[in-house]
N, C-alpha and C positions, 0 to 999 in steps of 0.2 A: 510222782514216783520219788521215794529217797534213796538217795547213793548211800553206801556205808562204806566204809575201808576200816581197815586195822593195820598196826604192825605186830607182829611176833607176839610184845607184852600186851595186845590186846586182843589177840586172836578168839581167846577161849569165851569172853566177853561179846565179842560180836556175834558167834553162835549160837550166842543166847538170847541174844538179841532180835537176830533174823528169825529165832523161831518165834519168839515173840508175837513179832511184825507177821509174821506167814498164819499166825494164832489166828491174829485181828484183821486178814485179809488187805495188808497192807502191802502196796504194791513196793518191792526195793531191788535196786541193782547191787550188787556185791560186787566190789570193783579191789577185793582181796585185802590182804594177804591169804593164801589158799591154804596156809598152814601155819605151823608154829616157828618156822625156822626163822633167823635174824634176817629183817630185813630191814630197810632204811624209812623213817616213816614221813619226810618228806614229799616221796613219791608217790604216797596213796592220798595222802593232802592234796597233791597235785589233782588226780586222777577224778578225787571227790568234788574240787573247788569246781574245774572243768567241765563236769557235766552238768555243773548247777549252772555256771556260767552260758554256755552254748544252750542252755535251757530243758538238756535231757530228762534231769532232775529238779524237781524244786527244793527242796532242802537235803542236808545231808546231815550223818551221824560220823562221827571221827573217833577212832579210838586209841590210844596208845598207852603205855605203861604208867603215866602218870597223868596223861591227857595235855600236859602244857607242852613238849616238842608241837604235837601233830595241831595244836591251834596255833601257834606263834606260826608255825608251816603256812596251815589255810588265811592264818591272816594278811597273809604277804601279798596275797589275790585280789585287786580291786573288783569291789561288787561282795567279797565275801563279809560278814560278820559272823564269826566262829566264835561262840561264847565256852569258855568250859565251867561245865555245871556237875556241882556232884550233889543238891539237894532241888527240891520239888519249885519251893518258891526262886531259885536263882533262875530255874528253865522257864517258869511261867515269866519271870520281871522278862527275862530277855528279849523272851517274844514280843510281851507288852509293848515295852518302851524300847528295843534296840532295834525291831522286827528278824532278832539273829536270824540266819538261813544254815548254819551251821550247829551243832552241838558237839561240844569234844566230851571225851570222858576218858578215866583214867583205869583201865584194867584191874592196877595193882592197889588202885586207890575204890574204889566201890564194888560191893556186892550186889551179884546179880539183882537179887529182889530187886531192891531200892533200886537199882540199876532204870531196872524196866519203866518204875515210878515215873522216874526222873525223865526218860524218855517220853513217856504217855503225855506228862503234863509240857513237855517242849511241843510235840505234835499236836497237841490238841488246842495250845494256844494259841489263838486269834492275834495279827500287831493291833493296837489300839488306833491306828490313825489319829491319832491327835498330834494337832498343829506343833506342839511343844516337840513332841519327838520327831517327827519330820522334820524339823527344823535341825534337833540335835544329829539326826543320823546324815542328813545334809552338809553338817561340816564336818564329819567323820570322814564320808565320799571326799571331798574336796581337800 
């Protein structure tokens, strides 16, 4: 299951999103903001990191107005790798070589379309297990 959150500047973004995701039968928890009013987006970083962590969720989507507050957030979380991506091949390297569990994006910074892109190819990419990045992601943890 993927957790998503938004704050406020990413609200209208994650609706698009979830419909998306509900398109392609993809199972997600929406762990808010439930609307557009200002909220703090450290909190839904929390909320998203949390359930990936306790294992609720396996990966998560993150949204905020420019996507960098709500990753510098989820990055604070040991165990998380929050990559923010606003083009195809950045989501596909991350997964590859970083095995992100995160994806931030930036409401005010990408359009839906491409949005979705962007998303598809985070989801759909496999980490490569090779030795090299395991190795890398190993003293990232540490």
């Amino acid at each position: 299951m993927i957790a998503i959150a938004s704050d406020h500047g990413g609200f209208v973004l994650k609706q698009e999103i979830m419909a998306h995701l509900e398109s392609k039968g993809v199972a997600f928890k929406d762990f808010g903001a439930f609307d557009d009013k200002a909220v703090d987006y450290p909190d839904y970083a929390k909320l998203v990191t949390s359930a990936i962590i306790n294992g609720e969720c396996s990966e998560g989507i993150l949204i905020c107005g420019t996507g960098i507050g709500i990753s510098i957030a989820a990055n604070k979380v040991a165990g998380i790798r929050c990559a923010l991506c606003h083009d195809v091949f950045s989501a596909e390297a991350t997964r590859l070589h970083n095995d992100a569990n995160v994806l931030a994006l930036g409401g005010r910074v990408i359009g839906p379309s491409h949005a979705l892109r962007v998303v598809d190819a985070f989801l759909s990419t496999p980490f490569s297990n090779e030795e090299r990045h395991i190795n890398r992601i190993a003293k990232i943890e540490n």
